[in-house]
FIPABA-937187 format. One record per residue (C-alpha): x, y, z. Coordinates in nm, 3 decimals, decimal comma. Layout:
N
<kolgu px="X" py="Y" pz="Z"/>
...
//
This chain:
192
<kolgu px="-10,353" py="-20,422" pz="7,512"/>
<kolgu px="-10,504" py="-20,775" pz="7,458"/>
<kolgu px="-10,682" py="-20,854" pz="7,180"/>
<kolgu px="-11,076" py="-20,848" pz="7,359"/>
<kolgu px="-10,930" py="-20,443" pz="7,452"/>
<kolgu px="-10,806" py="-20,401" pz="7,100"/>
<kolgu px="-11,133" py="-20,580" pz="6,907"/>
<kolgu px="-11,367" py="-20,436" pz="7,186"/>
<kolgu px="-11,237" py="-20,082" pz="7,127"/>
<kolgu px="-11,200" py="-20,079" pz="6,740"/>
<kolgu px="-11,554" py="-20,221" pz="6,702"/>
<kolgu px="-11,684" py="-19,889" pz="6,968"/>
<kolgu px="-11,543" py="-19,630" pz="6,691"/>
<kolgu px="-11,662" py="-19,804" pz="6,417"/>
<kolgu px="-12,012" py="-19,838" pz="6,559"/>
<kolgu px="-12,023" py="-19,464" pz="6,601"/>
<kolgu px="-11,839" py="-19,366" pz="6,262"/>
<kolgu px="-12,082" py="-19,589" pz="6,119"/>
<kolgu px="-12,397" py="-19,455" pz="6,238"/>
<kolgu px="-12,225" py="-19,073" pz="6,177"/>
<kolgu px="-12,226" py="-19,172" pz="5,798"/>
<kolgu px="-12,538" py="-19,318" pz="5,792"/>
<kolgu px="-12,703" py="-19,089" pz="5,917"/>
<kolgu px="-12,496" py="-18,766" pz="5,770"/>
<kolgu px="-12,698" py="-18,866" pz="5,444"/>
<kolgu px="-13,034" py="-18,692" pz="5,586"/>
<kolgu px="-12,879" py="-18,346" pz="5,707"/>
<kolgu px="-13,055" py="-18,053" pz="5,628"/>
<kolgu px="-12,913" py="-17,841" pz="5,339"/>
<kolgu px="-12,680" py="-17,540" pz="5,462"/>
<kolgu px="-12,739" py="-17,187" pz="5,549"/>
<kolgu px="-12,444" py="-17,100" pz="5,668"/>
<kolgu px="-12,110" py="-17,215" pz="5,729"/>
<kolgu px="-11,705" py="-17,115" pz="5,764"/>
<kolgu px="-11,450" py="-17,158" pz="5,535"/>
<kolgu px="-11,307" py="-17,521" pz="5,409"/>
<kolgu px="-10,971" py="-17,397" pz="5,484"/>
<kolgu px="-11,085" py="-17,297" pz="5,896"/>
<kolgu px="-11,232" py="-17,677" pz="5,883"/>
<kolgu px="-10,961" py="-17,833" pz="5,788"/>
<kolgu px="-10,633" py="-17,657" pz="6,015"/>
<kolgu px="-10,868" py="-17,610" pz="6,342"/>
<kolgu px="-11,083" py="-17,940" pz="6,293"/>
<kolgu px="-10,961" py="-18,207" pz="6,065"/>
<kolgu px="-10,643" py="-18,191" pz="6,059"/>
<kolgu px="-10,561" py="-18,203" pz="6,432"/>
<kolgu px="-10,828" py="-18,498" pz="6,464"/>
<kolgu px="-10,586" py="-18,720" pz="6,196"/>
<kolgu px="-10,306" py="-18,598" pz="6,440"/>
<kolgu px="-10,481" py="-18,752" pz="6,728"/>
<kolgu px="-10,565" py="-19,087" pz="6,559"/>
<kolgu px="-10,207" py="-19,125" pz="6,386"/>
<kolgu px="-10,103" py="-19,054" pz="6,814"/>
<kolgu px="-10,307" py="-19,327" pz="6,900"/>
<kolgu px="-10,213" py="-19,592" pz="6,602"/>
<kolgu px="-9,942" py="-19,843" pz="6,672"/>
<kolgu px="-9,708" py="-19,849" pz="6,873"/>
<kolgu px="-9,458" py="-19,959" pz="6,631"/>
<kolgu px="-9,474" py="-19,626" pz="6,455"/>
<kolgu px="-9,305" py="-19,430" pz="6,739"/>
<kolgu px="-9,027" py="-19,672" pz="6,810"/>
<kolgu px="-8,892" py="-19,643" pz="7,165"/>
<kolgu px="-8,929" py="-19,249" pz="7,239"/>
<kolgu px="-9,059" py="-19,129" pz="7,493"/>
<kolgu px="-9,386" py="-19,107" pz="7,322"/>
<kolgu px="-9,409" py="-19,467" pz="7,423"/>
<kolgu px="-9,364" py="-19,409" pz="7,769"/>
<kolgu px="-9,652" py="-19,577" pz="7,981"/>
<kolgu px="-9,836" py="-19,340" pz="8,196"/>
<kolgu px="-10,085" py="-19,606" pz="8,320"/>
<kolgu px="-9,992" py="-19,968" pz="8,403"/>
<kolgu px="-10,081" py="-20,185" pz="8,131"/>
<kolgu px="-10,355" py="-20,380" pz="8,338"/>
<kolgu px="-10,721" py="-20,544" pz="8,296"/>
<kolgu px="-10,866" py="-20,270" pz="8,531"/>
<kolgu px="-10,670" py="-20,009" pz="8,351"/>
<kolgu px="-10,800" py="-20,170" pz="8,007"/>
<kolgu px="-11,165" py="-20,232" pz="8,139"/>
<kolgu px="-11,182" py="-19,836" pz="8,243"/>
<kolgu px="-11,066" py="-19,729" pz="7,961"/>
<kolgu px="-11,328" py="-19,962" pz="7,774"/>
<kolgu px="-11,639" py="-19,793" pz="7,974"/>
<kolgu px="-11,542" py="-19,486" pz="7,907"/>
<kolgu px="-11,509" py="-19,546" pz="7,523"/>
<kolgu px="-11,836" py="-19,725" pz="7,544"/>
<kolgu px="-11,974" py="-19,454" pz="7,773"/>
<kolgu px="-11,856" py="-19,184" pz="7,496"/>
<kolgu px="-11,979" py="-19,383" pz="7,215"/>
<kolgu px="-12,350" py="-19,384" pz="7,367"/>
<kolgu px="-12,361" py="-19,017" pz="7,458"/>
<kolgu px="-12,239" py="-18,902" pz="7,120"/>
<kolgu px="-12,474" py="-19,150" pz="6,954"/>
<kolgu px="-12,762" py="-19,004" pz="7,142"/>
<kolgu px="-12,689" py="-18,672" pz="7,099"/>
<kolgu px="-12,655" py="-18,701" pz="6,742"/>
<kolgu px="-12,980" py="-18,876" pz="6,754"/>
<kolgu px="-13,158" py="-18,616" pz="6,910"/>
<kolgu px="-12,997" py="-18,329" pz="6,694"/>
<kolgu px="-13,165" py="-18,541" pz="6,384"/>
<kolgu px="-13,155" py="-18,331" pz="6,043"/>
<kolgu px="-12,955" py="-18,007" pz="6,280"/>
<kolgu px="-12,667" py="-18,214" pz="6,294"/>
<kolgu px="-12,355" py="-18,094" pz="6,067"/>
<kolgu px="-11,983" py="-18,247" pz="6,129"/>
<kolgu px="-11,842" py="-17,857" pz="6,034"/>
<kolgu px="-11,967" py="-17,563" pz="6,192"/>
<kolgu px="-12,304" py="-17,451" pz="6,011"/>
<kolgu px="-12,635" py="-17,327" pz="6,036"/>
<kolgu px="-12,893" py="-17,551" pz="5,881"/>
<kolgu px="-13,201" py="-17,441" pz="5,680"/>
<kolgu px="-13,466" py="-17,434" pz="5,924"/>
<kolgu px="-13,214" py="-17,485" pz="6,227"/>
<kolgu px="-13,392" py="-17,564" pz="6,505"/>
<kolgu px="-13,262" py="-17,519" pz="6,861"/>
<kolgu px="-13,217" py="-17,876" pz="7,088"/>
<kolgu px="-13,207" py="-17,831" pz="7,430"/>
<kolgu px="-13,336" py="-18,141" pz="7,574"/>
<kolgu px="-13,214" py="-18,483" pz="7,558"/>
<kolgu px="-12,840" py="-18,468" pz="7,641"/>
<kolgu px="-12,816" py="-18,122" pz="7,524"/>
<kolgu px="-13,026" py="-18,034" pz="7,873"/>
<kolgu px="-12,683" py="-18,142" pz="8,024"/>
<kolgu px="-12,398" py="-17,998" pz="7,816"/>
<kolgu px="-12,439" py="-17,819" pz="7,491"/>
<kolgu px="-12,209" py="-17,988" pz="7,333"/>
<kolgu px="-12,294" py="-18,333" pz="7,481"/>
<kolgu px="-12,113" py="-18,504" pz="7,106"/>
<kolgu px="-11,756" py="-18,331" pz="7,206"/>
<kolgu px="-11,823" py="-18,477" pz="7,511"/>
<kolgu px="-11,912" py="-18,807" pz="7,441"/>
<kolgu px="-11,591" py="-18,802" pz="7,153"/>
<kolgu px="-11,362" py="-18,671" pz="7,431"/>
<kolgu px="-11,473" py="-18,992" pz="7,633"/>
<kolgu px="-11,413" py="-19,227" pz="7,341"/>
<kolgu px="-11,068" py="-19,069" pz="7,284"/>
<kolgu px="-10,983" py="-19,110" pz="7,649"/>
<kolgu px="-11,056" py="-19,407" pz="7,695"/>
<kolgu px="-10,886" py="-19,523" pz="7,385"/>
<kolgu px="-10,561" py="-19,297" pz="7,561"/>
<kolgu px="-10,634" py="-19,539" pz="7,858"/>
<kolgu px="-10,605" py="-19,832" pz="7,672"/>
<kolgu px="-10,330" py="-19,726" pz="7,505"/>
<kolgu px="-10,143" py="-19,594" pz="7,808"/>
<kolgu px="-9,795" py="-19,410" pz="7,659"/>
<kolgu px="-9,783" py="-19,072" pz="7,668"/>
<kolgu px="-9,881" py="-18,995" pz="7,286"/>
<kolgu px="-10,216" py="-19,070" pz="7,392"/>
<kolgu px="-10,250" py="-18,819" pz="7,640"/>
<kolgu px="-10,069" py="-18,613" pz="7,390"/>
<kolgu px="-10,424" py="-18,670" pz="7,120"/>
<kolgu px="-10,630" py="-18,648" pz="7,373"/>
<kolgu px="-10,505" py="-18,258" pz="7,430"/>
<kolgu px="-10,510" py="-18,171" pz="7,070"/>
<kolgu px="-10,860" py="-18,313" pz="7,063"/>
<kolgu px="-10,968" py="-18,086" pz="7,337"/>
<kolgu px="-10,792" py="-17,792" pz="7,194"/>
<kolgu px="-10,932" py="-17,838" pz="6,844"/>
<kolgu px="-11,297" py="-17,944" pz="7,024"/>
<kolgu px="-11,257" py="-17,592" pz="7,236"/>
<kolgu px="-11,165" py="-17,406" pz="6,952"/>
<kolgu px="-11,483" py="-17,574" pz="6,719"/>
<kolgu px="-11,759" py="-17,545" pz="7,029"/>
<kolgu px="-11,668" py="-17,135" pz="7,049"/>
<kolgu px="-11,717" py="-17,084" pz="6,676"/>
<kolgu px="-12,068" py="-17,267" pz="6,725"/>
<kolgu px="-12,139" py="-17,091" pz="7,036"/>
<kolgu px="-12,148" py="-16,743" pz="6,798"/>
<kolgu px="-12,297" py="-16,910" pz="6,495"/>
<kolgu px="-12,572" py="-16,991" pz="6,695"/>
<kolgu px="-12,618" py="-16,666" pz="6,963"/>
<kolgu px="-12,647" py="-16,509" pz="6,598"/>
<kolgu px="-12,874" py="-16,722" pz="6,486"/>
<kolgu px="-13,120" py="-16,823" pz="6,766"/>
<kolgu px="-13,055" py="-16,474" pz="7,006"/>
<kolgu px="-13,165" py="-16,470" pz="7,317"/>
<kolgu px="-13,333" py="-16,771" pz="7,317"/>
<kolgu px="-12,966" py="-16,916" pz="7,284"/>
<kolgu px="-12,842" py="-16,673" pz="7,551"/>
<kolgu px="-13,067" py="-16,837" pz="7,773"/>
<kolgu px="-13,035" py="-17,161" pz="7,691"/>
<kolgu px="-12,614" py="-17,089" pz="7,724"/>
<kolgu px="-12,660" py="-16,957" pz="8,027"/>
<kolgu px="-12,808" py="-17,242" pz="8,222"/>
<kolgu px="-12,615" py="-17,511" pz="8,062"/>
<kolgu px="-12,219" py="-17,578" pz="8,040"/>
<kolgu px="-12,046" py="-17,627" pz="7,741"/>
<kolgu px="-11,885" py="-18,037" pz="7,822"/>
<kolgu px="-11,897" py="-18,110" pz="8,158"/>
<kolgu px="-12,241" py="-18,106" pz="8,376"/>
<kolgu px="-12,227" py="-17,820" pz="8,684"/>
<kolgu px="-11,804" py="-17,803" pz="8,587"/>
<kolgu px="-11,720" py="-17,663" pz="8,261"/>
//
C-alpha cells in the first residue's frame, strides 16, 4: 500500500474514533446493560483480533496469512479507500442521529428513545454497517488473506452484538420495535 493509501486510511479511523470519544462523553446514564465479562469475549476482544489481523505485515512473516487475495493495485487501493470513507460517513451519521441513545456495549439508556429515521430508516444497525465498510475496505487495502480473516471475526462478533440488541430493545420498546424490525433489515438495505 503506498503511503497516500496508508495516511488516507489511518486518518478515516481516526476521524471516526475521534468523534466516537468525543462524543461518548454526553451518553445518557444506563438502565440496563450485560455483563463486562459478555463485552469483552463477544465484543472487544475479537475487535483487537481484527485490528492486530490488519497491523503490519511484518508481524506475520511469510505465512500464508500474507497471501494476497487482491492485486496490490491503485484501483484495488482507491476501492478499498471509498469504501472506508463510505463506512466512516455512515457510522458517523448514524451515531449522530442516535445522539445521547448511543452506547458502545449493549444497553438501555435512561429515557431510551427509539431512532428510526435517518440511516436507521435503512438498516437498524446502520453503525455495524458503516464499521463493516471501514474494515473492508481497510481488508482491501491490505489485500492478504488475514484481512479477510478480521473482517469475518468482525461480522461474527457484529452478528452476535446486533442479536443481543435486537432483544434488549423488543423488551424495551415492544411492539413498537416489532414493527419497526419488521420493515427494516438488520445491515444490508432489502438483503440482510
Amino acid at each position: 500500500m503506498t503511503t497516500f493509501f496508508a495516511l488516507a486510511v489511518t486518518l478515516c479511523w481516526a476521524v471516526v474514533l475521534l468523534y466516537w470519544g468525543l462524543t461518548a462523553l454526553q451518553a445518557k446514564p444506563v438502565s440496563r446493560t450485560e455483563s463486562a465479562h459478555k463485552q469483552l469475549l463477544a465484543y472487544w476482544l475479537p475487535l483487537l483480533i481484527a485490528v492486530l489481523l490488519l497491523g503490519p505485515g511484518e508481524w506475520f512473516g511469510h505465512s500464508w496469512l500474507r497471501e494476497r487475495f487482491v492485486p496490490h493495485s491503485l484501483p484495488v487501493h482507491g476501492l478499498g479507500l471509498l469504501l472506508c470513507v463510505a463506512g466512516a460517513s455512515l457510522a458517523i451519521w448514524a451515531r449522530w442521529r442516535l445522539g445521547r441513545n448511543w452506547s458502545g456495549n449493549v444497553q438501555i439508556k435512561q429515557s431510551h428513545e427509539l431512532i428510526t429515521n435517518g440511516p436507521y430508516a435503512l438498516v437498524r444497525n446502520p453503525i455495524y454497517s458503516g464499521f463493516l465498510l471501514m474494515f473492508s475496505g481497510t481488508a482491501l487495502m491490505v489485500g492478504d488473506w488475514r484481512g479477510v480473516i478480521a473482517v469475518l471475526i468482525v461480522f461474527v462478533s457484529f452478528w452476535v452484538k446486533l442479536k443481543q440488541e435486537e432483544r434488549f430493545l423488543s423488551a424495551h420498546f415492544g411492539q413498537a420495535y416489532r414493527d419497526y424490525a419488521q420493515h427494516t433489515k438488520l445491515l444490508i438495505p432489502w438483503v440482510l
